[in-house]
Backbone as CSV, one residue per row, in Angstrom:
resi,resn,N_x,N_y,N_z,CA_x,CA_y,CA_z,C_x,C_y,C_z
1,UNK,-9.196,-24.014,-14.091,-8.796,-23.655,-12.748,-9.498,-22.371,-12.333
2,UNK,-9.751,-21.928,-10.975,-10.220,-20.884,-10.586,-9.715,-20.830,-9.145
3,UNK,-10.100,-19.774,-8.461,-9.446,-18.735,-7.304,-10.712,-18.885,-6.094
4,UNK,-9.998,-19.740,-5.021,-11.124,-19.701,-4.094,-10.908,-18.558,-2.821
5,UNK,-11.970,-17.937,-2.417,-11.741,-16.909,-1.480,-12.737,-17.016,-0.134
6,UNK,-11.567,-17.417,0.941,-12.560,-17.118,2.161,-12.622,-16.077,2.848
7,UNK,-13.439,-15.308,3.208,-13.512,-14.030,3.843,-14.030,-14.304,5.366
8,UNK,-13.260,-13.262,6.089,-13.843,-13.193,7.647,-14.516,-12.209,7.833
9,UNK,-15.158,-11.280,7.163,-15.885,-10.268,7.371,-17.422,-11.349,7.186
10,UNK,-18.400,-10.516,8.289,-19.536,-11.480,7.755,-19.927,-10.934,6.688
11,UNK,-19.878,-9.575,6.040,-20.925,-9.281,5.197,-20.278,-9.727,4.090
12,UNK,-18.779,-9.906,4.158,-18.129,-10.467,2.623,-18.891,-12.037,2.011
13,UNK,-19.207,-12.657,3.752,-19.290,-14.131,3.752,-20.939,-14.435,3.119
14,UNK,-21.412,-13.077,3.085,-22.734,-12.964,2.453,-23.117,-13.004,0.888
15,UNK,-21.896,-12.584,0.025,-22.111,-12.467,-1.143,-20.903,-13.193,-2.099
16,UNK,-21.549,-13.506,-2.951,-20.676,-14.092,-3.996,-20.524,-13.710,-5.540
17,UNK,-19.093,-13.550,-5.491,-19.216,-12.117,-6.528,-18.814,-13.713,-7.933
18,UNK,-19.843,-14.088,-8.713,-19.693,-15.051,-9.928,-18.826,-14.781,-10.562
19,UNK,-18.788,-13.106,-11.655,-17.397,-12.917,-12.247,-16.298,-12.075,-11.557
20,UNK,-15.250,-12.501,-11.565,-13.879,-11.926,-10.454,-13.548,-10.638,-11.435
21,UNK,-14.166,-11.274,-12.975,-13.952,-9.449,-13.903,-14.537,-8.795,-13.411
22,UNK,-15.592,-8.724,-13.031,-16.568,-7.392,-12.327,-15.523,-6.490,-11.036
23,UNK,-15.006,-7.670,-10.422,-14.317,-7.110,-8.911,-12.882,-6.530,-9.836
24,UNK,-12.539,-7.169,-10.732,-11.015,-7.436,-11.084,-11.020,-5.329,-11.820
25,UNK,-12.312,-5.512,-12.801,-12.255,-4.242,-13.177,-12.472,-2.768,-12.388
26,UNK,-13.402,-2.884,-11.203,-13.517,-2.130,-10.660,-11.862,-1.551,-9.744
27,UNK,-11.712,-2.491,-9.114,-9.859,-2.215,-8.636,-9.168,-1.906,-9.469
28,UNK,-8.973,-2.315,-11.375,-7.977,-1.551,-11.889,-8.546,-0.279,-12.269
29,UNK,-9.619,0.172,-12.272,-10.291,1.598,-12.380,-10.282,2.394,-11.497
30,UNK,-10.125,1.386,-10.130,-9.595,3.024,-8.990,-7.956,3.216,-9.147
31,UNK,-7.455,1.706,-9.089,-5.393,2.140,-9.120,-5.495,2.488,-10.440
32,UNK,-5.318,2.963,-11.199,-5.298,3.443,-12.466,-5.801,4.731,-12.773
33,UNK,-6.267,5.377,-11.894,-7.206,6.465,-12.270,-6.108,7.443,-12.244
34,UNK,-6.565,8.504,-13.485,-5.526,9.650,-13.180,-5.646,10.743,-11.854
35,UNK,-7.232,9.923,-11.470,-6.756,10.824,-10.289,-6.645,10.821,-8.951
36,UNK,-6.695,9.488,-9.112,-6.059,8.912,-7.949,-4.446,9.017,-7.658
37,UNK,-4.080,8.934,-8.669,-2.646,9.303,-8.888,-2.074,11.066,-8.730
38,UNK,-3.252,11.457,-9.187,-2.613,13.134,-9.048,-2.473,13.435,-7.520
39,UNK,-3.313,12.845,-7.044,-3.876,13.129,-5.426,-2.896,12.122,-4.446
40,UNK,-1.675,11.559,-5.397,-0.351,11.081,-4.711,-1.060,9.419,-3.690
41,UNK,-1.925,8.584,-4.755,-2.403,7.553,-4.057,-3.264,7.383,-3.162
42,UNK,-4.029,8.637,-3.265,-4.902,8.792,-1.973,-6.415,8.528,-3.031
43,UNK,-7.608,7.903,-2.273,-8.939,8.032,-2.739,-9.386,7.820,-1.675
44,UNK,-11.249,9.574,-1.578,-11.250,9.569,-0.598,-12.840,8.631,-1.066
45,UNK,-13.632,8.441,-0.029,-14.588,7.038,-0.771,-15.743,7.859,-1.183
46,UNK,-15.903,9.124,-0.832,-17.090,9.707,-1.710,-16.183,9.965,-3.335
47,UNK,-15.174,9.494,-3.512,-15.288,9.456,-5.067,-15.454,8.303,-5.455
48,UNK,-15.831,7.065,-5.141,-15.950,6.371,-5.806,-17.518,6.083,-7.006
49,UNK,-18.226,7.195,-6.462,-18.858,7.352,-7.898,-18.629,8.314,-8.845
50,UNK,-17.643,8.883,-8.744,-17.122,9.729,-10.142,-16.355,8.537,-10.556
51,UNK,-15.595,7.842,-9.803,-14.391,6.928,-10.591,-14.841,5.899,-11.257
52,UNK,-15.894,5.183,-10.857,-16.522,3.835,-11.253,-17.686,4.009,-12.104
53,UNK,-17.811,3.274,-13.024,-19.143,3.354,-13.908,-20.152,3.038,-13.206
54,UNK,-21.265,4.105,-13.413,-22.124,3.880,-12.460,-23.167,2.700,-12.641
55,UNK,-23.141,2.365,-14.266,-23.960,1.376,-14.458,-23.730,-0.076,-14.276
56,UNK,-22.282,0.030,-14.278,-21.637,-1.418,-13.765,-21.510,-1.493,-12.404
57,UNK,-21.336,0.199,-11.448,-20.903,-0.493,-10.278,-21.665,0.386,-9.545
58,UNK,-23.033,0.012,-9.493,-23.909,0.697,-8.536,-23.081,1.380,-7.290
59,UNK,-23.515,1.891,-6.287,-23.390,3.118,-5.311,-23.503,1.453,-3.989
60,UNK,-24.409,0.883,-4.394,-24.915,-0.250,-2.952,-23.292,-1.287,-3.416
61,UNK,-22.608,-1.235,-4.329,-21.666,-1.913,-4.177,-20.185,-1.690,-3.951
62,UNK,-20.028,-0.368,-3.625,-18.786,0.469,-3.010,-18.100,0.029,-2.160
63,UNK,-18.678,-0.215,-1.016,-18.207,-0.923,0.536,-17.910,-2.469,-0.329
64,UNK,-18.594,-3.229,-0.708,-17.681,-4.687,-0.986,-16.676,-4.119,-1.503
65,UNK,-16.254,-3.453,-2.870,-15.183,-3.270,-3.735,-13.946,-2.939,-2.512
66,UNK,-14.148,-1.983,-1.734,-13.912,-1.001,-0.781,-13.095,-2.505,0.158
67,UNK,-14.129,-3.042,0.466,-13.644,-3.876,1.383,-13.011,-5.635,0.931
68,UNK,-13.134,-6.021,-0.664,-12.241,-6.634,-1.086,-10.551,-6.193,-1.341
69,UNK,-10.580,-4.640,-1.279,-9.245,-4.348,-1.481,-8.490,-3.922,-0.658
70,UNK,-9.451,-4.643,0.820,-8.879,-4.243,2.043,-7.925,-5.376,2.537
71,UNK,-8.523,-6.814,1.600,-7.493,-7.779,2.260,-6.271,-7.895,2.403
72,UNK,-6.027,-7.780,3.552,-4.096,-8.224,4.147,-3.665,-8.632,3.066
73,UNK,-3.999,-10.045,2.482,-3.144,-10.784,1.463,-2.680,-9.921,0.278
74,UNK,-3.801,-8.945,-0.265,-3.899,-7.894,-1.311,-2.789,-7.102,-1.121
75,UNK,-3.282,-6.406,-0.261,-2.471,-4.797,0.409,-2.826,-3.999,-0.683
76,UNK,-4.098,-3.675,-1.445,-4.840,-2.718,-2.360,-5.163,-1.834,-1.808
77,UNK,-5.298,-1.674,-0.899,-6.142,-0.578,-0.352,-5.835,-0.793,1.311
78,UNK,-5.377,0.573,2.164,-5.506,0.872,3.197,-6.037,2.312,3.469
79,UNK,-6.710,1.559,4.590,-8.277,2.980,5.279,-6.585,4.252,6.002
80,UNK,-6.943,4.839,5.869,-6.099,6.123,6.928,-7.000,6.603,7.868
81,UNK,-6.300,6.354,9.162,-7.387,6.624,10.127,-7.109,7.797,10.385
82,UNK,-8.631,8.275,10.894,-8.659,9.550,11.707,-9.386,10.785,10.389
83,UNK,-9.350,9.753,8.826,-10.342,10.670,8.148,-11.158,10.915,7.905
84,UNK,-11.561,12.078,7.399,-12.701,12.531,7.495,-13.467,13.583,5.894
85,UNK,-13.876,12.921,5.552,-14.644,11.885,4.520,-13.081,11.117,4.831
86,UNK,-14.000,9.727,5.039,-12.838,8.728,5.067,-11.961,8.422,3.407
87,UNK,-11.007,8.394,4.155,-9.918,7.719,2.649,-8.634,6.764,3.143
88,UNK,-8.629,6.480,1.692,-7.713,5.155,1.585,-6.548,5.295,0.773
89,UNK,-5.487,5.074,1.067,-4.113,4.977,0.536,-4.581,3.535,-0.393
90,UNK,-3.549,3.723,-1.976,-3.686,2.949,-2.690,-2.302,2.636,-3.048
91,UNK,-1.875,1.555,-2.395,-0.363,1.759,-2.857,0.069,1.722,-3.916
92,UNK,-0.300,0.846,-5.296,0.115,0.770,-6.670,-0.393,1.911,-7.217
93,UNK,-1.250,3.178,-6.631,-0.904,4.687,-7.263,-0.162,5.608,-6.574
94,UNK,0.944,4.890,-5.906,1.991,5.927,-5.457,2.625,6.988,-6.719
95,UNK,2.824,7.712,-6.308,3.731,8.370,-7.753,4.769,7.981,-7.975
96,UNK,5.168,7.532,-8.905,6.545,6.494,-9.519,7.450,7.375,-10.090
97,UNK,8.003,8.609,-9.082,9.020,9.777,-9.297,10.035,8.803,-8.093
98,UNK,11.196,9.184,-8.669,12.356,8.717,-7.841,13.151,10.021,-7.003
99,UNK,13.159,10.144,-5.735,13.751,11.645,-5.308,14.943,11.585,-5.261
100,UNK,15.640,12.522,-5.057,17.855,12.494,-4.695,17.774,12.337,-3.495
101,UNK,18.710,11.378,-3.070,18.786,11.560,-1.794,20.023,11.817,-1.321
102,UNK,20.949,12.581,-2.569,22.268,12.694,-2.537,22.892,11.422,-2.288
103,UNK,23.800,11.844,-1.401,24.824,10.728,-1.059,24.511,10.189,0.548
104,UNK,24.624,8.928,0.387,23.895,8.204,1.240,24.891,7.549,2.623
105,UNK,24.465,7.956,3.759,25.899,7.701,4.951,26.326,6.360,4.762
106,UNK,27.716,6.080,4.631,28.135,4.923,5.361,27.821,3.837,5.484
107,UNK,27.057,4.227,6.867,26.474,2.985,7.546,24.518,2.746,6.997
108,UNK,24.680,3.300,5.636,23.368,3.077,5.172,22.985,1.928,5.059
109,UNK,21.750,1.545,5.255,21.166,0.519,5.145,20.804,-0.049,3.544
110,UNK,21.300,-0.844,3.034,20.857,-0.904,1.391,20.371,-2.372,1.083
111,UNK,19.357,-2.442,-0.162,18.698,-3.127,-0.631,19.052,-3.252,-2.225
112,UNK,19.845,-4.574,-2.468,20.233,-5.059,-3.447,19.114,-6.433,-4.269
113,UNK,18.221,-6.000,-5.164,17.362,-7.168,-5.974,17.573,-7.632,-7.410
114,UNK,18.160,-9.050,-7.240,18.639,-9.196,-8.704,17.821,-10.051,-8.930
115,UNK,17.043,-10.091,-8.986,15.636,-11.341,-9.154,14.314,-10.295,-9.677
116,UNK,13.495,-11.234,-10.425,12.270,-10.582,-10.947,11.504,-10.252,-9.721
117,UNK,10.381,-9.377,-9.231,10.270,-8.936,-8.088,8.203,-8.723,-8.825
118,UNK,7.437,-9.161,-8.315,5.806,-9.236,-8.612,5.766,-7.546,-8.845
119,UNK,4.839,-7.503,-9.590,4.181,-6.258,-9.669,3.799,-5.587,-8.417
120,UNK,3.804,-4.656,-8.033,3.318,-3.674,-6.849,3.680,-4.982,-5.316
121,UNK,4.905,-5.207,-5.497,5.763,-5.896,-4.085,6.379,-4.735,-3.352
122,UNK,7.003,-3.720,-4.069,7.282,-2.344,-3.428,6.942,-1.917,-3.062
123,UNK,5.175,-1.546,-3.672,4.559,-0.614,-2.853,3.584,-1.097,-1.828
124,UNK,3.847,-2.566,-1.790,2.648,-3.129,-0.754,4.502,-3.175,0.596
125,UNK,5.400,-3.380,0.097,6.177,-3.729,1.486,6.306,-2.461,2.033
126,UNK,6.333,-0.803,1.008,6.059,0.291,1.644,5.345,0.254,2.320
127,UNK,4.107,0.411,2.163,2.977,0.302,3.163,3.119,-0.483,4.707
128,UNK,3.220,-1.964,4.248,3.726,-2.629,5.264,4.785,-1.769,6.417
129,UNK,5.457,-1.186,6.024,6.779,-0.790,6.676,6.239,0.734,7.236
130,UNK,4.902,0.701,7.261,4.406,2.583,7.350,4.430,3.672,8.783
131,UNK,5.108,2.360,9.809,5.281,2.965,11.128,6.943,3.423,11.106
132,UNK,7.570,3.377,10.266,8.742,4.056,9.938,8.948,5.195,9.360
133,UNK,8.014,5.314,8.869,7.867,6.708,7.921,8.579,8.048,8.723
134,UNK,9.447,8.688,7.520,10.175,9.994,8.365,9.504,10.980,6.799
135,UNK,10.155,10.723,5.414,9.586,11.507,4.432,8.454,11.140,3.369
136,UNK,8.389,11.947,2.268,7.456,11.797,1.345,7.321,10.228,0.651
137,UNK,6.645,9.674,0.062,6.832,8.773,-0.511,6.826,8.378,-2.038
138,UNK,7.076,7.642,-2.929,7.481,7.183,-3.992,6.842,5.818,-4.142
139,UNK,6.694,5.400,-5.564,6.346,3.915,-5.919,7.205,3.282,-5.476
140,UNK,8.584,3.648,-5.623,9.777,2.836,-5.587,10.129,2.671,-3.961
141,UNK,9.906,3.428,-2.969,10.649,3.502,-1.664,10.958,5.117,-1.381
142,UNK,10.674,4.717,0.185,11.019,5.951,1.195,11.801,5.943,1.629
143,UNK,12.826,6.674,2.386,13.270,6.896,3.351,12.622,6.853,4.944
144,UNK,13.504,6.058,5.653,13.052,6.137,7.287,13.985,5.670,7.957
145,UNK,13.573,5.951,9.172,14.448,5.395,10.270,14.291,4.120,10.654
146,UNK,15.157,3.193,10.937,14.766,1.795,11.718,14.501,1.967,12.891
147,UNK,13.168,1.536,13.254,13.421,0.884,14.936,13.650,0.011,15.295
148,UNK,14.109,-1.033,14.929,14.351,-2.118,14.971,15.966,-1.735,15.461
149,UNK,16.709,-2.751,16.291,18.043,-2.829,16.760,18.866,-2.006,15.942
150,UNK,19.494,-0.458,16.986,20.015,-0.254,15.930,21.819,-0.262,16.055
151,UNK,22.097,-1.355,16.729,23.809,-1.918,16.560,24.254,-1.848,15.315
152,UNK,23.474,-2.579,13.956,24.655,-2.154,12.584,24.002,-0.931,11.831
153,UNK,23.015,-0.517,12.105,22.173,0.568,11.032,21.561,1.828,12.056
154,UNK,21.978,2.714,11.395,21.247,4.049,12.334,20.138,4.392,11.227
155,UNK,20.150,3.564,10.007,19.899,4.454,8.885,18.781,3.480,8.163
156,UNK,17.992,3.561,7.366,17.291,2.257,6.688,16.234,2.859,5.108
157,UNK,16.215,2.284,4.276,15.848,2.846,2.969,14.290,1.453,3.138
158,UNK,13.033,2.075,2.776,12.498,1.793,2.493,10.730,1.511,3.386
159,UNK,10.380,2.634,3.346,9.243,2.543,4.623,7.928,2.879,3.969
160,UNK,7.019,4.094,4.670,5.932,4.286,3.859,5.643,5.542,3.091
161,UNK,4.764,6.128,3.020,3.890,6.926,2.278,3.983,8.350,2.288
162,UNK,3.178,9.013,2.400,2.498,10.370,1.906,3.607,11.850,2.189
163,UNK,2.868,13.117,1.894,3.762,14.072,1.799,3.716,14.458,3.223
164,UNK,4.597,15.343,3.458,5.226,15.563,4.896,3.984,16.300,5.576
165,UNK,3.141,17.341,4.732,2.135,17.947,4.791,0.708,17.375,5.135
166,UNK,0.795,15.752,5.029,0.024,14.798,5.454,0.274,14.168,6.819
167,UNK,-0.673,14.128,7.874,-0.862,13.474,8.978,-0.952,11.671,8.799
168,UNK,-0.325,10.946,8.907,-1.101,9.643,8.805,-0.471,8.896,10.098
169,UNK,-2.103,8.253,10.016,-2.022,7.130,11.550,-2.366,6.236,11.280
170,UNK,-2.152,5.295,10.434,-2.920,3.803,10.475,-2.537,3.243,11.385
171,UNK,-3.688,2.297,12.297,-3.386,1.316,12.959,-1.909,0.530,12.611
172,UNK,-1.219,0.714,13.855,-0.240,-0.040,14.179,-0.220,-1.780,14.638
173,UNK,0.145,-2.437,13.921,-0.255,-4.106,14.320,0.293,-4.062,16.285
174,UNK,0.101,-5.542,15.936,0.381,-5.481,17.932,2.140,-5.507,17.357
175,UNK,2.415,-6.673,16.513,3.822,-6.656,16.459,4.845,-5.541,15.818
176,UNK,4.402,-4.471,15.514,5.049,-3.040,14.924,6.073,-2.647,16.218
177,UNK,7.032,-2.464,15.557,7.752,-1.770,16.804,7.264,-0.400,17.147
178,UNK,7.846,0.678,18.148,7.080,1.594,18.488,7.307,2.659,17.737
């Protein structure tokens, strides 16, 4: 059996990567990196030749890697707009510290999972959820506000990313609330 991939980018639709180890290793060498992780999930793309072997992953092959781990379906990699040297949030190197959030109101919004749950589903639905963002973020979940109707919840556990000290704007889908 094997893994078929259609891409809508033309330049993806240009190349065909034979072993998926080549692509497979380069992505666990950026989420994995210690320092991608120190830097709280952030890589900005002029490191990707300190991070990657240079003999396996030439400099002319950055932008594919770059832009296989851009796919929606993935959620490996999102661009943060507005940077400069551009960078990308990596959600499976969030920092996997859990914060207090003391005691939680009432009418909190909570998330109960008694089922096995995929590897990095948390930190890709964080992401997903990144126009909510009020604080810092975690592997596990943020804190934010809902915009979504707020008749039973003023309150909602689980949004996006970075430290408060960070600006972030990613493109908002059309269907994001405001």
């Amino acid at each position: 059996m094997g893994l078929a991939w259609t891409r809508r980018r033309a330049a993806q639709r240009e190349i065909t990567v034979l072993d998926p180890n080549w692509l497979t290793g380069a992505i666990y060498a950026l989420v994995n990196s210690p320092r991608v992780r120190d830097q709280g999930g952030e890589l900005r793309q002029d490191q990707l030749t300190e991070l990657l072997n240079p003999a396996r992953y030439p400099a002319r092959w950055h932008e594919l890697i770059l832009s296989m781990m851009q796919e929606p379906a993935l959620g490996l990699c999102l661009p943060i707009a507005g940077s400069n040297p551009l960078r990308y949030l990596l959600p499976d190197a969030l920092p996997v510290k859990e914060p207090d959030y003391g005691v939680w109101p009432v009418n909190a919004l909570r998330f109960r999972y008694q089922y096995w749950l995929p590897t990095g589903f948390i930190p890709r639905f964080i992401a997903q959820g990144h126009y909510n963002l009020t604080n810092p973020s975690v592997h596990g979940g943020v804190p934010g506000s809902c915009s979504a109707p707020r008749a039973a919840a003023s309150w909602c556990v689980a949004t996006l990313l970075p430290t408060a000290s960070k600006s972030w704007s990613p493109a908002r889908p059309a269907s994001a609330p405001p």
